[in-house]
PLY file of the C-alpha trace (Angstrom):
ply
format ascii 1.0
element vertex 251
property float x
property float y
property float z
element edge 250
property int vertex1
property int vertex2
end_header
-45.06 13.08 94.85
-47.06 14.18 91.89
-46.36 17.00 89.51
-48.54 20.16 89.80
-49.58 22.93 87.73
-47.85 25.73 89.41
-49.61 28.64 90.98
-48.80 32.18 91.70
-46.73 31.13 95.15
-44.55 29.00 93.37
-43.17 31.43 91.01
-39.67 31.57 90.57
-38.42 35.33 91.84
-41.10 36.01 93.58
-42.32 36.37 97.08
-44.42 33.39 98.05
-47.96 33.43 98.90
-48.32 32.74 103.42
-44.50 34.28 103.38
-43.76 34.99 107.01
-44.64 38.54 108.02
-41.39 40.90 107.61
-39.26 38.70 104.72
-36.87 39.98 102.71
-38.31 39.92 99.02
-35.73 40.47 97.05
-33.51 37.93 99.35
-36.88 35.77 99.01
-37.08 35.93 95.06
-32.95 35.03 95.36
-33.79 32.11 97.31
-36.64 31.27 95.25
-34.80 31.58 91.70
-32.00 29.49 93.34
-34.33 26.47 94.43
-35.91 26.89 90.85
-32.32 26.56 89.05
-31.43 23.65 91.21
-34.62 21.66 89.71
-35.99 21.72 93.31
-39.89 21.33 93.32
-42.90 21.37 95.77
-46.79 19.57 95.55
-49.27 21.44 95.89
-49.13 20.85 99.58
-46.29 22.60 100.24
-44.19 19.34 100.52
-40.89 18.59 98.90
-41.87 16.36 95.37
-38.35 14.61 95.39
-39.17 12.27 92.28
-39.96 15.39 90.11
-36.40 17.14 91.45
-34.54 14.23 90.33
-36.36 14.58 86.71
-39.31 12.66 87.08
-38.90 9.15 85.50
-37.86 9.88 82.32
-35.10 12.30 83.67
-33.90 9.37 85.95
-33.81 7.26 82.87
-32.14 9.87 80.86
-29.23 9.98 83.83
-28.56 5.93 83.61
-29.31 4.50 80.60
-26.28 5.79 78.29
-23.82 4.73 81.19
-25.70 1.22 81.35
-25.80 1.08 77.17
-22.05 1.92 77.57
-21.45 -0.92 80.09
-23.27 -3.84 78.46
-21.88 -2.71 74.74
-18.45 -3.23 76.07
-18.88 -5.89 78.04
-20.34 -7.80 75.12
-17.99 -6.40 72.25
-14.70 -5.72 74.04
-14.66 -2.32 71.43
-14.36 0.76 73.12
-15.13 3.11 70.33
-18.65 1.02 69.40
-19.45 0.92 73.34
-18.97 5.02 73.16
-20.33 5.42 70.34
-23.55 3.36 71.56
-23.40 5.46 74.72
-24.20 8.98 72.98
-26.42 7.59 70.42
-28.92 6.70 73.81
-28.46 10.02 74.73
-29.27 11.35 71.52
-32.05 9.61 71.35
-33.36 11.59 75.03
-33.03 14.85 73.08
-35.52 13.52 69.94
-38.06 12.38 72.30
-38.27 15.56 74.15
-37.83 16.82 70.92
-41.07 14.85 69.81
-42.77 15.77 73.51
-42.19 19.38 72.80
-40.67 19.65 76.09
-37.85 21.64 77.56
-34.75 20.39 76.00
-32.11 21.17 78.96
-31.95 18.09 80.85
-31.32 16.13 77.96
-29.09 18.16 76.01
-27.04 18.51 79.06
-26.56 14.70 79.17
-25.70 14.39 75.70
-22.77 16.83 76.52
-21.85 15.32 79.79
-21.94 11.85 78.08
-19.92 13.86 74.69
-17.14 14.50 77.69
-16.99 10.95 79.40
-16.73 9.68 75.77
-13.89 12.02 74.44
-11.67 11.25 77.14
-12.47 7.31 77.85
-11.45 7.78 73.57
-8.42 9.87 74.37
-6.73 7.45 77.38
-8.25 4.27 75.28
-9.47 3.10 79.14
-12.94 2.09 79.17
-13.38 3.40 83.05
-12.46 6.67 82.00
-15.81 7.37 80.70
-16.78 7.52 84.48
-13.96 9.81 85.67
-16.11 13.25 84.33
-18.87 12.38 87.12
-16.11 11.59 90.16
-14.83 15.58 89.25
-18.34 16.91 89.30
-19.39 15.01 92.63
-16.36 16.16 93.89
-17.08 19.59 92.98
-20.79 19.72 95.04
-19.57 18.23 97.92
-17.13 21.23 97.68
-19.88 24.13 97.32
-21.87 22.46 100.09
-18.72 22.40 102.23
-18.24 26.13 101.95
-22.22 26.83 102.07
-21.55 25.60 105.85
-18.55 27.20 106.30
-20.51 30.76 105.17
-23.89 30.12 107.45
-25.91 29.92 104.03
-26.19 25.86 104.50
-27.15 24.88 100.64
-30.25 22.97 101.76
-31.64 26.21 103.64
-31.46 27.81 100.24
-33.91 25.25 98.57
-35.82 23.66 101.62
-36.18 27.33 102.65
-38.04 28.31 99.20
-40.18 25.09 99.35
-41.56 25.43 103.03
-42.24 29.39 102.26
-39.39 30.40 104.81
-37.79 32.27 102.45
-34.32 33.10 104.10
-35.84 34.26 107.15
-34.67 31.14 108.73
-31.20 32.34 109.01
-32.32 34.75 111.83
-33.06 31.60 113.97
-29.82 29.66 115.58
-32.01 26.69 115.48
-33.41 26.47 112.09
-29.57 27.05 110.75
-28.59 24.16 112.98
-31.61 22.18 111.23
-30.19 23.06 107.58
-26.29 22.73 107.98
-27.63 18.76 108.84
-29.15 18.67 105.96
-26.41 19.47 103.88
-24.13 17.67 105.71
-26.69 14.31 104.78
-26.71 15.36 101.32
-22.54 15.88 101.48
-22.33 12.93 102.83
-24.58 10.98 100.71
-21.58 12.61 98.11
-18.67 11.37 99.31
-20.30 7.83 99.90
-20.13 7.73 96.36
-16.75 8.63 95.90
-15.87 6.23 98.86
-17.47 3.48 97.34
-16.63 4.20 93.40
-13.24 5.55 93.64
-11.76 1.90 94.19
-13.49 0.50 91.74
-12.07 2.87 89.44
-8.55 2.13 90.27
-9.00 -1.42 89.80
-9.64 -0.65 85.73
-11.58 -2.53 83.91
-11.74 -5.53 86.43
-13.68 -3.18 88.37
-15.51 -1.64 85.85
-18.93 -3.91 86.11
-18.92 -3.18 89.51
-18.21 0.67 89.08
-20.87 0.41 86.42
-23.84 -0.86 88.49
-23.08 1.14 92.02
-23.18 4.17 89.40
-26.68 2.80 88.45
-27.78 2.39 92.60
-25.75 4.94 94.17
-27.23 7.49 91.10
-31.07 8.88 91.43
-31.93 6.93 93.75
-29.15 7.51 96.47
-29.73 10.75 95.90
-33.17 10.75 96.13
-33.10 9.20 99.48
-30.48 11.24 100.66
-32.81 14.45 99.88
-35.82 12.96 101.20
-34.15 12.74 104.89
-32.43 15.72 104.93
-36.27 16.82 104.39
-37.27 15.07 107.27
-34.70 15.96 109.47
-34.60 19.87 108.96
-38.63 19.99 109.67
-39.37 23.56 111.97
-41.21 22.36 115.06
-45.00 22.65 115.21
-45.21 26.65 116.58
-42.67 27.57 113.88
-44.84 25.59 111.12
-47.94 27.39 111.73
-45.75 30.77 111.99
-44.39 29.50 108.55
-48.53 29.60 107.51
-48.96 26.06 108.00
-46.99 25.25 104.61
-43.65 23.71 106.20
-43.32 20.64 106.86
0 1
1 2
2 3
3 4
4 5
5 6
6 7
7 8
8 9
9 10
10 11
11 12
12 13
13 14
14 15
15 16
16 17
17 18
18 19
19 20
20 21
21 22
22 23
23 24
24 25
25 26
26 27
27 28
28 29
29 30
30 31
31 32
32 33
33 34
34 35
35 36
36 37
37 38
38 39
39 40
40 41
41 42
42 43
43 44
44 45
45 46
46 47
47 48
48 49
49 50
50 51
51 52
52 53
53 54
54 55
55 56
56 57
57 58
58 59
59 60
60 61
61 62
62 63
63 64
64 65
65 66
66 67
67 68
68 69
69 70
70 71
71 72
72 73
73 74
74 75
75 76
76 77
77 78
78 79
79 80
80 81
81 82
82 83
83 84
84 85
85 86
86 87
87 88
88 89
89 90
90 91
91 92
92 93
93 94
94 95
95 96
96 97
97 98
98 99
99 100
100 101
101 102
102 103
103 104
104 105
105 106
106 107
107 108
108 109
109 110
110 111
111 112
112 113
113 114
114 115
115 116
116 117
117 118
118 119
119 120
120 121
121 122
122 123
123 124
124 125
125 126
126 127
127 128
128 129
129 130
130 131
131 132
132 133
133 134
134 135
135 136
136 137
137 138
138 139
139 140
140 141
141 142
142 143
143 144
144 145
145 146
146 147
147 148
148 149
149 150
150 151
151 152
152 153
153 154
154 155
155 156
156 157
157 158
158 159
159 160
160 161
161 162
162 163
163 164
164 165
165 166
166 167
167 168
168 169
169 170
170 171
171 172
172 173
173 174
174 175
175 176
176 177
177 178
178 179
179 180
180 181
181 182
182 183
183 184
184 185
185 186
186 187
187 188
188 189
189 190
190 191
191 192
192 193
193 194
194 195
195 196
196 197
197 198
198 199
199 200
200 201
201 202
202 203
203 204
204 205
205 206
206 207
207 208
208 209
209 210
210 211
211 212
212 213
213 214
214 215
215 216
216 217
217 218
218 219
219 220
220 221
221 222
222 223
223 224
224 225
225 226
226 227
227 228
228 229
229 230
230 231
231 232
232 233
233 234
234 235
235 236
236 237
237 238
238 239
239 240
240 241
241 242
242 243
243 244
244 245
245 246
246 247
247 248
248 249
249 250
């Protein structure tokens, strides 16, 4: 699960290269740009590379460490604003490094905003679990959008499992391979609301529960989700004949 220089067939937009005879390109290139936008990315043998998707290892870090500065400065200090305040300065310090890296700046400059929010309004109701509340809304919101992905035959893990294994959409013409990828989103949904069915509590128990809330953030975080990609990969595999129709890329 290495990154890869890309080549031409992993273009975002474009058709890509062994795409099954008679694909839609422009629905292809849709499909494409989506799995691209979702931070969805393939090795260089046409497998899923779930490590880079999640950000790689600095991306993971960038996604834990301000909640975990957050946690221990409070649960040393007792001060809520120095515990916030401790929180964005670690994400800050994400942005300077990529900064310093000359890489993209995205990923990190979203968490300093995401972190901004969970710090305003922890600040605003003076309760230090609050600072989590931001990330129940947004995990509430995916599981939504995959929901309705079902509900509309375009399953959400077609979409970027399609793009990866050179499918395109053309798997949406096959009652079997749209069985296959409404599973898969229903793993990653559910891998979601285990989350939210774990967390939730935790939250309502205030600060008594916020350790707790704090470290199944940490576990049930990257690498939940990582896991939870990684078998809705396995599990939405074409069989053999449809592989080597596929040009001997899915898998």
């Amino acid at each position: 699960m290495t990154a890869h220089q890309p080549d031409p067939s992993e273009t975002p937009g474009t058709t890509p290269r062994n795409a099954p005879a008679g694909e839609s390109s422009p629905m292809a290139g849709l499909a494409a740009e989506y799995a691209a936008k979702a931070g969805l990315h393939r090795t260089h043998d046409g497998r899923v590379d779930v490590l880079r998707s999640a950000g790689g290892v600095q991306g993971i870090a960038e996604s834990i460490v301000p909640g975990l500065v957050f946690l221990i400065a409070f649960t040393v200090t007792r001060e809520l604003p120095l515990s916030l305040v401790a929180a964005l300065a670690s994400a800050a310090v994400f942005t300077v490094v990529r900064l310093v890296q000359r890489r993209p700046l995205t990923q990190a400059l979203a968490g300093v905003v995401g972190v901004g929010i969970s710090a305003w309004l922890a600040n605003t109701t003076g309760k230090a679990e609050d600072f989590y509340l931001p990330g129940f809304l947004t995990n509430a919101a995916y599981i939504l959008a995959m929901v309705l992905s079902i509900a509309v035959k375009w399953p959400v893990a077609g979409l970027l499992f399609g793009f990866i294994r050179n499918e395109g959409v053309e798997w949406r013409k096959d009652p079997v391979r749209v069985k296959a990828y409404r599973l898969g989103t229903w793993i990653i949904v559910a891998v979601l609301a285990l989350r939210l069915i774990v967390q939730v509590p935790l939250y309502l128990a205030g600060t008594d529960g916020l350790a707790a809330l704090a470290t199944t953030r940490l576990i049930m975080g990257a690498p939940l989700y990582i896991l939870g990609v990684w078998i809705a990969w396995l599990v939405t595999r074409p069989a053999p004949a449809q592989a080597e129709a596929g040009g001997g890329q899915a898998s």
